[in-house]
Residue, then its C-alpha position, 0 to 999 in steps of 0.5 A: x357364529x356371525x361375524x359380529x363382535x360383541x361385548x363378549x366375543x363369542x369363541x370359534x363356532x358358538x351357536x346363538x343362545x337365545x337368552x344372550x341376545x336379551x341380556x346384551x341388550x339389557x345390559x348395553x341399556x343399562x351402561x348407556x343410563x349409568x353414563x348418562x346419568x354419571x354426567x350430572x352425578x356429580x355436578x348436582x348438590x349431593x343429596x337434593x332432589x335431583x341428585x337423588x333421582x339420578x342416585x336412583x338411575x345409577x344404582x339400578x343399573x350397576x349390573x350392567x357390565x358384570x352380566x357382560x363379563x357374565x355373558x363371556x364366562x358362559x361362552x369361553x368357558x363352556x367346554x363343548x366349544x373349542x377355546x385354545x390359546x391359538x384362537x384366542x390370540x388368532x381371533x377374540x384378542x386382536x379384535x378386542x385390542x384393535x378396537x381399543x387401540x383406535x377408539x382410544x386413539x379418536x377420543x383422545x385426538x378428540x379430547x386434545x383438540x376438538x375439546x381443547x384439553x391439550x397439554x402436550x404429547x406426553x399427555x396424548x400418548x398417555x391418554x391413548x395408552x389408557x384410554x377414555x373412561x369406557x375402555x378399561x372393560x377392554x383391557x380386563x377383557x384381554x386379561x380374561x382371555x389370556x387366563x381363559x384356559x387356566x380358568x376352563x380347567x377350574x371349571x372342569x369340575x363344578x365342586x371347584x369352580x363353585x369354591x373358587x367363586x366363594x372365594x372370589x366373591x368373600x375376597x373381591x366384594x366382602x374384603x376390600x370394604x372392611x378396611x372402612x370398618x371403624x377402629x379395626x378397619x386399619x388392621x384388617x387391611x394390614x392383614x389381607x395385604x400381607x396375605x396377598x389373596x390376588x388369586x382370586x380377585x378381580x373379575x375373574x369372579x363374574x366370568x366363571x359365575x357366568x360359566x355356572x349360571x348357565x349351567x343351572x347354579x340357582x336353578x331351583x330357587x323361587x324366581x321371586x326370591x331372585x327378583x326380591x334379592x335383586x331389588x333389595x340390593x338396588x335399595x341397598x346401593x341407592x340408600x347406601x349411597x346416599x348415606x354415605x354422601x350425607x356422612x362425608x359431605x360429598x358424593x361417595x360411589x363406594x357402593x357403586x364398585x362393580x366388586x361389592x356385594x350388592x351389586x354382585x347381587x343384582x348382577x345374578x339376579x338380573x343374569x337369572x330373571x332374563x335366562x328363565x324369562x327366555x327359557x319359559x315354556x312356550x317362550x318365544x326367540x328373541x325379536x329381530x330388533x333385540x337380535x341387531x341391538x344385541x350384535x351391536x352392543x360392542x359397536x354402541x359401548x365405543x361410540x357412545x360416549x361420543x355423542x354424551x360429549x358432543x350433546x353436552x358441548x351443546x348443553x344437552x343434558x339431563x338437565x335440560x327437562x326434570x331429571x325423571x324425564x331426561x335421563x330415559x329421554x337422554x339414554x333413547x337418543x344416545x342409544x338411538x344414534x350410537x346404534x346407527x354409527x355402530x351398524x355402518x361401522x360394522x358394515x365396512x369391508x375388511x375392517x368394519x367387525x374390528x370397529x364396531 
């Protein structure tokens, strides 16, 4: 294993799965977009031309932290490759929670007095203990690694790990949306609050679907059935979106969640067309650049809201060109220059694998 940290540190001794580096890649595209597109989202008129546009950006690439979650499932997860607690809290857990611990610390120090949104200790404190908007992943990350052993002996047998999935997929995407139902909306609530299905809930739902995704689950479906699946789901978020925004008067993200059913749909679809992609006769391993971008996509996930928010101190936004242009023109520079900080960061002795 390289001494990288990934999004998705890699358990002791994981040897590089090709359609991996891909996906990383992808998927920290896609972050950086969601973001970028993010910053005007909520500034333009709901449902003008420019609103819409980036309605589109956004709900194109809300599968991007899902495949991340994906990609760690398929390597905790794998039962060829040793994974014990004492690892876990020896080597993936302190890199992950020193890594939030000063990134937190820098954007809230920056916030506080570069930004000037100081208002007491108290308030620094907090914004440290929870982070910049980026950090939760994180935070979910850690949980998942302290429930990485439960969740090895559920996918121990295939039979399991797939109901445990259903039942995840129903509870932690279906669920949570039918309390919006009219008239009964209320009470379906009411119901799944007393019966507290917590167990599987939550993301768990992407790590042990990475785990069996990449072990053939949908291995025989056309991949145009995939891609077709993938695409009306895109649809789905970006008209559903704009919908419910026209409804309410307001910009509404309820089908921006990453535990919803489209965007589950996506994630897989996207999680398959790569690793087929990868893994097609004749195909080649992934380019050297795919390879750096893909080892540092932990790096580039940390720093990048940094250079969001000093652009847009300078007035550099999506708005500064038509928004078409601006957020894949926005998105390459970001990307560009956190890409940059992220590779010198990681070349620091000693500490540069917990910084970037």
């Amino acid at each position: 294993m390289t001494d990288t940290v990934r999004l998705d540190p890699e358990p002791v001794e994981a040897p590089r799965t090709a359609y991996f580096d891909r996906l990383r890649v992808v998927a920290i595209v896609g972050v950086v977009v969601l973001h970028v597109a993010a910053q005007q989202w909520y500034v333009e008129v709901p449902g003008d031309a420019s609103w819409q546009i980036l309605n589109a950006y956004d709900s194109a690439v809300r599968f991007c932290v899902p495949v991340f979650f994906m990609i760690s499932g398929a390597l905790f997860l794998d039962p060829a490759r040793p994974v014990t607690y004492s690892s876990l809290l020896r080597r993936s857990a302190p890199r992950v929670l020193v890594a939030f611990l000063v990134w937190s610390a820098f954007y809230a120090l920056m916030n506080t007095f570069v930004f000037g949104e100081f208002r007491g200790g108290r308030e620094l404190i907090e914004q440290v203990l929870i982070g910049n908007y980026h950090l939760w992943f994180l935070w979910a990350l850690l949980w998942l690694y302290v429930a990485t052993p439960i969740l090895r002996a559920i996918t121990a047998t295939r039979s399991i790990a797939i109901v445990f999935v259903s039942l995840a997929a129903i509870g932690s995407t279906v669920v949570p949306l039918l309390d919006r139902l009219p008239v009964i909306g209320p009470i379906v609530a009411e119901i799944i609050g007393r019966a507290r299905i917590d167990l599987v809930l939550g993301y768990t739902l992407f790590f042990v679907l990475g785990h069996l995704l990449h072990n053939g689950l949908f291995a025989e479906m056309h991949g145009w059935v995939i891609a077709s699946a993938g695409f009306v789901a895109v649809v789905i978020t970006a008209a559903g979106t704009a919908w419910l925004t026209a409804r309410h008067g307001a910009a509404d993200s309820t089908l921006y969640e990453y535990l919803t059913p489209n965007v589950l749909v996506a994630s897989v679809a996207v999680f398959l067309l790569v690793k087929r992609f990868s893994e097609r006769p004749g195909a080649r391993g992934p380019r050297r650049m795919t390879m750096i971008i893909g080892a540092a996509s932990f790096g580039i996930y940390l720093v990048h809201p940094f250079f969001l928010s000093v652009l847009a101190s300078m007035g550099i936004t999506t708005d500064v060109l038509p928004v078409v242009i601006g957020v894949p023109l926005l998105t390459a520079v970001v990307l560009i220059l956190s890409l940059l900080v992220a590779t010198v960061l990681h070349r620091i002795p000693k500490i540069g694998r917990y910084l970037a």
